[in-house]
Structure formats: C-alpha cells, structure tokens
PDB file of N, CA, C and O in Angstrom:
ATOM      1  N   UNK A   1       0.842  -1.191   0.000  1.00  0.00           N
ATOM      2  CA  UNK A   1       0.000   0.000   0.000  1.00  0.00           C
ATOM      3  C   UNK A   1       0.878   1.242   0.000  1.00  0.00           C
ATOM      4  O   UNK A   1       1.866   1.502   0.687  1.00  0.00           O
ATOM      5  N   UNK A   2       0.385   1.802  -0.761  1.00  0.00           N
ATOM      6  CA  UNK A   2       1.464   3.673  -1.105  1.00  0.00           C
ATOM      7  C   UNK A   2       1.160   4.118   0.453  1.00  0.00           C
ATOM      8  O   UNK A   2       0.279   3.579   1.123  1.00  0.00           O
ATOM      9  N   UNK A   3       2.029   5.199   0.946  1.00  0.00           N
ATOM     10  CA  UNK A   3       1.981   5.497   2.709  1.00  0.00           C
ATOM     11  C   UNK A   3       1.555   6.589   2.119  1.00  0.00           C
ATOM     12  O   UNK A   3       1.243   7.201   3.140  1.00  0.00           O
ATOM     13  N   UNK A   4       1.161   7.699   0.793  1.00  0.00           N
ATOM     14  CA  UNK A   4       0.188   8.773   0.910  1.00  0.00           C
ATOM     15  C   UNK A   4      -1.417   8.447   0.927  1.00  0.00           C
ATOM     16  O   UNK A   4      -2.138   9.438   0.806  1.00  0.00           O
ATOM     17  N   UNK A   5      -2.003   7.294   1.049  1.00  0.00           N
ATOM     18  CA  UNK A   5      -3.562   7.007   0.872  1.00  0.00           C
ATOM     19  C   UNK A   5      -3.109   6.826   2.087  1.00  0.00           C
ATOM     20  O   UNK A   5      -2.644   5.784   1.624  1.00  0.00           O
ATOM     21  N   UNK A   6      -2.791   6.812   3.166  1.00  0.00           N
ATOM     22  CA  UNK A   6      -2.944   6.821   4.764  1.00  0.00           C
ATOM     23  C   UNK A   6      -3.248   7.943   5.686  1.00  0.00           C
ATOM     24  O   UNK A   6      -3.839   8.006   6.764  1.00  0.00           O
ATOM     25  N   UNK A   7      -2.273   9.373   4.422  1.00  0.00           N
ATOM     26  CA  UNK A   7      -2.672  10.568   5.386  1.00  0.00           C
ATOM     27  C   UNK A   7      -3.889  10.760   5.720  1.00  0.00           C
ATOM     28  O   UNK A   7      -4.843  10.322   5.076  1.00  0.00           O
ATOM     29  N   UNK A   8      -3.994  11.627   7.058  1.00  0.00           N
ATOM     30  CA  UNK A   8      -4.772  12.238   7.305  1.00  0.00           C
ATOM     31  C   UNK A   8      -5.702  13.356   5.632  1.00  0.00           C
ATOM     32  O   UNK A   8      -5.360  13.652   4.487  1.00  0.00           O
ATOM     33  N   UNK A   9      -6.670  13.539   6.330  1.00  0.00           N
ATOM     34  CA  UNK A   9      -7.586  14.463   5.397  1.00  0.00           C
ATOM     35  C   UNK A   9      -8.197  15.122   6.323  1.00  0.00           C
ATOM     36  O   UNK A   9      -8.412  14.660   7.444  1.00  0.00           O
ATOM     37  N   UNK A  10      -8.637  16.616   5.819  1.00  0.00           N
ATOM     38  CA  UNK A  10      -9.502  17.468   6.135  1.00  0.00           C
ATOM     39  C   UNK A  10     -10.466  17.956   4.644  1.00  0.00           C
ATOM     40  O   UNK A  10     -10.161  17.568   3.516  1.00  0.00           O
ATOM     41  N   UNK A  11     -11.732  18.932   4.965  1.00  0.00           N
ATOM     42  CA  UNK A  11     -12.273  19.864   3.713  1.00  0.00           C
ATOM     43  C   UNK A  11     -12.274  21.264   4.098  1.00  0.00           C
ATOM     44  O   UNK A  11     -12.866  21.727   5.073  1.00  0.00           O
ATOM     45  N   UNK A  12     -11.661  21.817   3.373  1.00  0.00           N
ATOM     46  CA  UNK A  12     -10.906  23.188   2.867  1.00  0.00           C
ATOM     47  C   UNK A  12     -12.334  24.326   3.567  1.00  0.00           C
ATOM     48  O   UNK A  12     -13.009  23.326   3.810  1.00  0.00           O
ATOM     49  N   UNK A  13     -12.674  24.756   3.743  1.00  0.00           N
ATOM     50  CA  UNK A  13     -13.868  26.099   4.903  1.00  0.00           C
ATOM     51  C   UNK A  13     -14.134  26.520   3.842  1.00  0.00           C
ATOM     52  O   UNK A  13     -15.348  26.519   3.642  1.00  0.00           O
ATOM     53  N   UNK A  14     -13.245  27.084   2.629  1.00  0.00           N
ATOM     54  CA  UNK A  14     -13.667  27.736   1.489  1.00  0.00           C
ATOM     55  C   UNK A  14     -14.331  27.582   0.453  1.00  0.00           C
ATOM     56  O   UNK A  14     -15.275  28.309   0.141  1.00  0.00           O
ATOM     57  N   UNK A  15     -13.685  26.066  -0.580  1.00  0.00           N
ATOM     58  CA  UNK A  15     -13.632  26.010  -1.574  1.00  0.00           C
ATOM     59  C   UNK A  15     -14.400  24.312  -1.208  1.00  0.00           C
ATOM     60  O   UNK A  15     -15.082  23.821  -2.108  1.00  0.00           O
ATOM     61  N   UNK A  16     -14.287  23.794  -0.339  1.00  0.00           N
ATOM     62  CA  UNK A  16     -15.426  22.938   0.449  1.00  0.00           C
ATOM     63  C   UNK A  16     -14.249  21.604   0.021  1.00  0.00           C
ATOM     64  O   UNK A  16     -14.878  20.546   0.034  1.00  0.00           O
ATOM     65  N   UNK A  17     -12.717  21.363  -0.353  1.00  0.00           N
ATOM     66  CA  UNK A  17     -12.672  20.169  -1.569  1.00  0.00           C
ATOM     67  C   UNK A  17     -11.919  19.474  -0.124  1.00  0.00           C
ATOM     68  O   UNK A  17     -11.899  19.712   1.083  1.00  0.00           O
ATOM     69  N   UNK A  18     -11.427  18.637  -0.927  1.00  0.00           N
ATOM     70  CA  UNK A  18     -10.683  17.549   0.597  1.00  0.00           C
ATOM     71  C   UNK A  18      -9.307  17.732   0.194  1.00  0.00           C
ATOM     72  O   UNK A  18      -9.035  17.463  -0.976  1.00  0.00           O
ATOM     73  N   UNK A  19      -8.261  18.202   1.071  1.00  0.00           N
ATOM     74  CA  UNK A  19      -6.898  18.105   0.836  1.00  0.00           C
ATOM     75  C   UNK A  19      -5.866  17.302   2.189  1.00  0.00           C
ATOM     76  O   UNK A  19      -6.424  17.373   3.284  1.00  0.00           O
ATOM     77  N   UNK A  20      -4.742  16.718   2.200  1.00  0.00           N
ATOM     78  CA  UNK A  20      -4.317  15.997   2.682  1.00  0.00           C
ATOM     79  C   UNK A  20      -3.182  16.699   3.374  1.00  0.00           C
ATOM     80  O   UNK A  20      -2.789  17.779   2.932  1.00  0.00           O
ATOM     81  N   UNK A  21      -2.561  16.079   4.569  1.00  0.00           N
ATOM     82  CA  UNK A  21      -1.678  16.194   5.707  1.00  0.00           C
ATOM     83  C   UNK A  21      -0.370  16.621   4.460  1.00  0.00           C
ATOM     84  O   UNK A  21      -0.408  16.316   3.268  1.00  0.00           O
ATOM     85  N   UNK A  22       0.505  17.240   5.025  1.00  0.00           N
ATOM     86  CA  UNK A  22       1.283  17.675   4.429  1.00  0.00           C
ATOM     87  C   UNK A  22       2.408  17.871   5.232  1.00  0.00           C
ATOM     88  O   UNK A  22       1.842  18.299   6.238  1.00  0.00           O
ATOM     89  N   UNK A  23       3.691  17.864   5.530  1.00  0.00           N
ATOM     90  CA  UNK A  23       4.818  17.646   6.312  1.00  0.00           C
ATOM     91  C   UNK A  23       4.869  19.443   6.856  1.00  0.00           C
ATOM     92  O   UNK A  23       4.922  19.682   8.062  1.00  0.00           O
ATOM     93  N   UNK A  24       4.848  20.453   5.950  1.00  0.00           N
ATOM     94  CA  UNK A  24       4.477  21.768   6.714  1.00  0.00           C
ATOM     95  C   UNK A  24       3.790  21.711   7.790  1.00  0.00           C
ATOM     96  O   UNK A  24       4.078  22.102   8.921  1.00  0.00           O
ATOM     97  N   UNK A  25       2.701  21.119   7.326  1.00  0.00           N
ATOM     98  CA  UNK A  25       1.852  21.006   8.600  1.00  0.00           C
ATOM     99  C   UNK A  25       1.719  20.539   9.883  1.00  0.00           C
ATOM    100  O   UNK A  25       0.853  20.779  10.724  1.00  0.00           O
ATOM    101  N   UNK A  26       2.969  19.640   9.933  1.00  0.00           N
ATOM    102  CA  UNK A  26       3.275  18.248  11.133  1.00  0.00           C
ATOM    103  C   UNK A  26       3.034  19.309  12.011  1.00  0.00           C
ATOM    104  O   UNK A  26       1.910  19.094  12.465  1.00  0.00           O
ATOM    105  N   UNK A  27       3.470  20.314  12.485  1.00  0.00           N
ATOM    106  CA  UNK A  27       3.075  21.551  13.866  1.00  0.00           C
ATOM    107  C   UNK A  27       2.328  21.783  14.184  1.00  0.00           C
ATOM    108  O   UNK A  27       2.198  21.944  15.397  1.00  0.00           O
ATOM    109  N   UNK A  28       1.359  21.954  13.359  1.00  0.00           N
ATOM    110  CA  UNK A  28      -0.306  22.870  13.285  1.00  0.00           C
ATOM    111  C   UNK A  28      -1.198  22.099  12.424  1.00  0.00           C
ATOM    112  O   UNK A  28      -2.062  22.808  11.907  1.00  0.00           O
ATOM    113  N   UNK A  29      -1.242  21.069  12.164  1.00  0.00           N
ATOM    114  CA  UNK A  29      -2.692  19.694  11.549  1.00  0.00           C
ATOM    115  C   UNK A  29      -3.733  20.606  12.167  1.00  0.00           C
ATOM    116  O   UNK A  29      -4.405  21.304  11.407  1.00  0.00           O
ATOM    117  N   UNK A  30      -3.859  20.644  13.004  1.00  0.00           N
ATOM    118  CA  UNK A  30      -5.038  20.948  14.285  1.00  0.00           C
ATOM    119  C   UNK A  30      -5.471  22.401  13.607  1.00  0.00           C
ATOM    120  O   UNK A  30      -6.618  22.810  13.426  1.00  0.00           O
ATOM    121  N   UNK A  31      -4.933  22.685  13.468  1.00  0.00           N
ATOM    122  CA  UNK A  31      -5.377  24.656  13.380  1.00  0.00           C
ATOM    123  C   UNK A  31      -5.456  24.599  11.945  1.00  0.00           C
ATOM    124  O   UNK A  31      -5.982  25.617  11.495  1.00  0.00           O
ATOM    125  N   UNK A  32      -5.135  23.807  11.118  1.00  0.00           N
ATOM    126  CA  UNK A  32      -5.249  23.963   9.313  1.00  0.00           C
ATOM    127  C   UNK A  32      -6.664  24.406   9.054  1.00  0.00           C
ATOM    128  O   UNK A  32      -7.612  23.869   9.627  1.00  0.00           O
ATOM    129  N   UNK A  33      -6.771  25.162   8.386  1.00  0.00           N
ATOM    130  CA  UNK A  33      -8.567  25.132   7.796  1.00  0.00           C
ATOM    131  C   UNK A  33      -9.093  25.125   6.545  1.00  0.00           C
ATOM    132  O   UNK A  33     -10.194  24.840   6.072  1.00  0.00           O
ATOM    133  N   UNK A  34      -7.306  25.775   5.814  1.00  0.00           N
ATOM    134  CA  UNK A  34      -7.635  25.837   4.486  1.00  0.00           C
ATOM    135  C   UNK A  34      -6.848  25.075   3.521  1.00  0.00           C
ATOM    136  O   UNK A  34      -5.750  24.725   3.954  1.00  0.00           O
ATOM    137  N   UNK A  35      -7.118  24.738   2.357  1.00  0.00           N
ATOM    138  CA  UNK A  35      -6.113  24.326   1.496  1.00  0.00           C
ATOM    139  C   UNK A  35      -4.786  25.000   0.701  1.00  0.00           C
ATOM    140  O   UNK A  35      -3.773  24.525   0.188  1.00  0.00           O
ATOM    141  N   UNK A  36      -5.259  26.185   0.848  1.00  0.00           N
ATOM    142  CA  UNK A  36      -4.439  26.823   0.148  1.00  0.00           C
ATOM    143  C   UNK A  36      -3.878  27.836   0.603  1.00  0.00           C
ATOM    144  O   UNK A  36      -3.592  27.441   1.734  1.00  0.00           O
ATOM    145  N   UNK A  37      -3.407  29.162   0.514  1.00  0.00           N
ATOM    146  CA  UNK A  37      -2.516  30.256   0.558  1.00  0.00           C
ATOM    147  C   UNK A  37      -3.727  31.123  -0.100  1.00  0.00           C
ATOM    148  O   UNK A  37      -4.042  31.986   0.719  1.00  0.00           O
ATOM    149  N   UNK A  38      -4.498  31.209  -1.242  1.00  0.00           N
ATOM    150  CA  UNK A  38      -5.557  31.187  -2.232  1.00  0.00           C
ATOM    151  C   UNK A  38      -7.023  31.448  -1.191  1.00  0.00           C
ATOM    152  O   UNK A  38      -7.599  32.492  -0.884  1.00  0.00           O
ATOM    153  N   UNK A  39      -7.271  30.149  -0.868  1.00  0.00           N
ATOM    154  CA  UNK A  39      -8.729  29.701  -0.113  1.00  0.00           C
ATOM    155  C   UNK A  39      -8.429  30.779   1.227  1.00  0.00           C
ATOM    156  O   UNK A  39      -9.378  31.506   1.521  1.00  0.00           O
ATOM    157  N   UNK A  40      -7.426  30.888   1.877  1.00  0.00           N
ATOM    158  CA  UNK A  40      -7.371  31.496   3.147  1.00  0.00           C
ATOM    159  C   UNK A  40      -7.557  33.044   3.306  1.00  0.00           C
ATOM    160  O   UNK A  40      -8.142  33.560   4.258  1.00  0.00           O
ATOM    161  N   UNK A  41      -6.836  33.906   1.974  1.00  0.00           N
ATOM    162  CA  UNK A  41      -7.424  34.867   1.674  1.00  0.00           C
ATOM    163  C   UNK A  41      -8.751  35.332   1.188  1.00  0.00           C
ATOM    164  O   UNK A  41      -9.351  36.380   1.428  1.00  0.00           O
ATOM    165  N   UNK A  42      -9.074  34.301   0.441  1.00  0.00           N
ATOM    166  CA  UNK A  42     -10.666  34.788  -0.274  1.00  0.00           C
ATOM    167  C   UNK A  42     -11.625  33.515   0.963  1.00  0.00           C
ATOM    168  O   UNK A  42     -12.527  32.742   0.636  1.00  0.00           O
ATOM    169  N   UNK A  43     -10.960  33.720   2.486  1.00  0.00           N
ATOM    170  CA  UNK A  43     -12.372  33.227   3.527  1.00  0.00           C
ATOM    171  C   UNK A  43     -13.560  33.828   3.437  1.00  0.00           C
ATOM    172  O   UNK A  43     -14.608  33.184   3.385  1.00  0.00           O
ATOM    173  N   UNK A  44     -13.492  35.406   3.405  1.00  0.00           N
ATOM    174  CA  UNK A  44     -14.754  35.997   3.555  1.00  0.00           C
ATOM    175  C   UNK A  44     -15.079  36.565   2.343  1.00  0.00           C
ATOM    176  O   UNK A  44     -15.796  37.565   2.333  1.00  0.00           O
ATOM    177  N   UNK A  45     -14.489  35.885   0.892  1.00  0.00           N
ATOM    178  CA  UNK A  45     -15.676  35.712  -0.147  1.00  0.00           C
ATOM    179  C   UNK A  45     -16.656  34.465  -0.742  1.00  0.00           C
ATOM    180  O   UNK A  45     -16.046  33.578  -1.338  1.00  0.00           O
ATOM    181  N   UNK A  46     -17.983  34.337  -0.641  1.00  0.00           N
ATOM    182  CA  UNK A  46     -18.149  33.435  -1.272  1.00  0.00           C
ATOM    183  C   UNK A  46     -18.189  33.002  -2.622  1.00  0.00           C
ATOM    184  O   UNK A  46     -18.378  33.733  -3.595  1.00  0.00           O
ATOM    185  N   UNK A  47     -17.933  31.327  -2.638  1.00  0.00           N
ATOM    186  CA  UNK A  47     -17.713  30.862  -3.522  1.00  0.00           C
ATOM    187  C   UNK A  47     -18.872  30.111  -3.978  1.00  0.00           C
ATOM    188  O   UNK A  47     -19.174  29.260  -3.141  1.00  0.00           O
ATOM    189  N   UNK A  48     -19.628  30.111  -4.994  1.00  0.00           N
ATOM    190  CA  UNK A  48     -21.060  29.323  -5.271  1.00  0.00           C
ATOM    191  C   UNK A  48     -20.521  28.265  -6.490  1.00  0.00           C
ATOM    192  O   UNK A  48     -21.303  27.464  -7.002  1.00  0.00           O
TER     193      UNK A  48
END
C-alpha cells in the first residue's frame, strides 16, 4: 500500500474540496482550515 492514501484528510472552509496532511503542517494539523494560501485569503468571499 502507497503510505500517501494513509494521510490524514480534512475539507478546505472555502472552496469545500478535501486536501491531505502535508509535512508543513506536522506543527499545526489541528489549526489547518484551508487548502491553500488562495482559499485562506478569499475566507470571507463566497464561492457558489
């Protein structure tokens, strides 16, 4: 079995999609909300 179909997953607050654990993240998993750099700026626009 590949060891990336094991990470963890979350869905992005913004853009609603599912993105995966990422080694940046090993510090702060917990506090992630968004997928992107992108999604985190445009939080308080919506997206339809």
């Amino acid at each position: 079995m590949h060891k990336k179909l094991t990470l963890p997953e979350k869905n992005c607050q913004t853009c609603k999609k599912n993105f995966f654990w990422r080694k940046k993240w090993q510090a702060c998993w917990e506090d992630v909300r968004y997928c992107s750099e992108r999604c985190r700026r445009s939080k308080n626009d919506s997206i339809s």
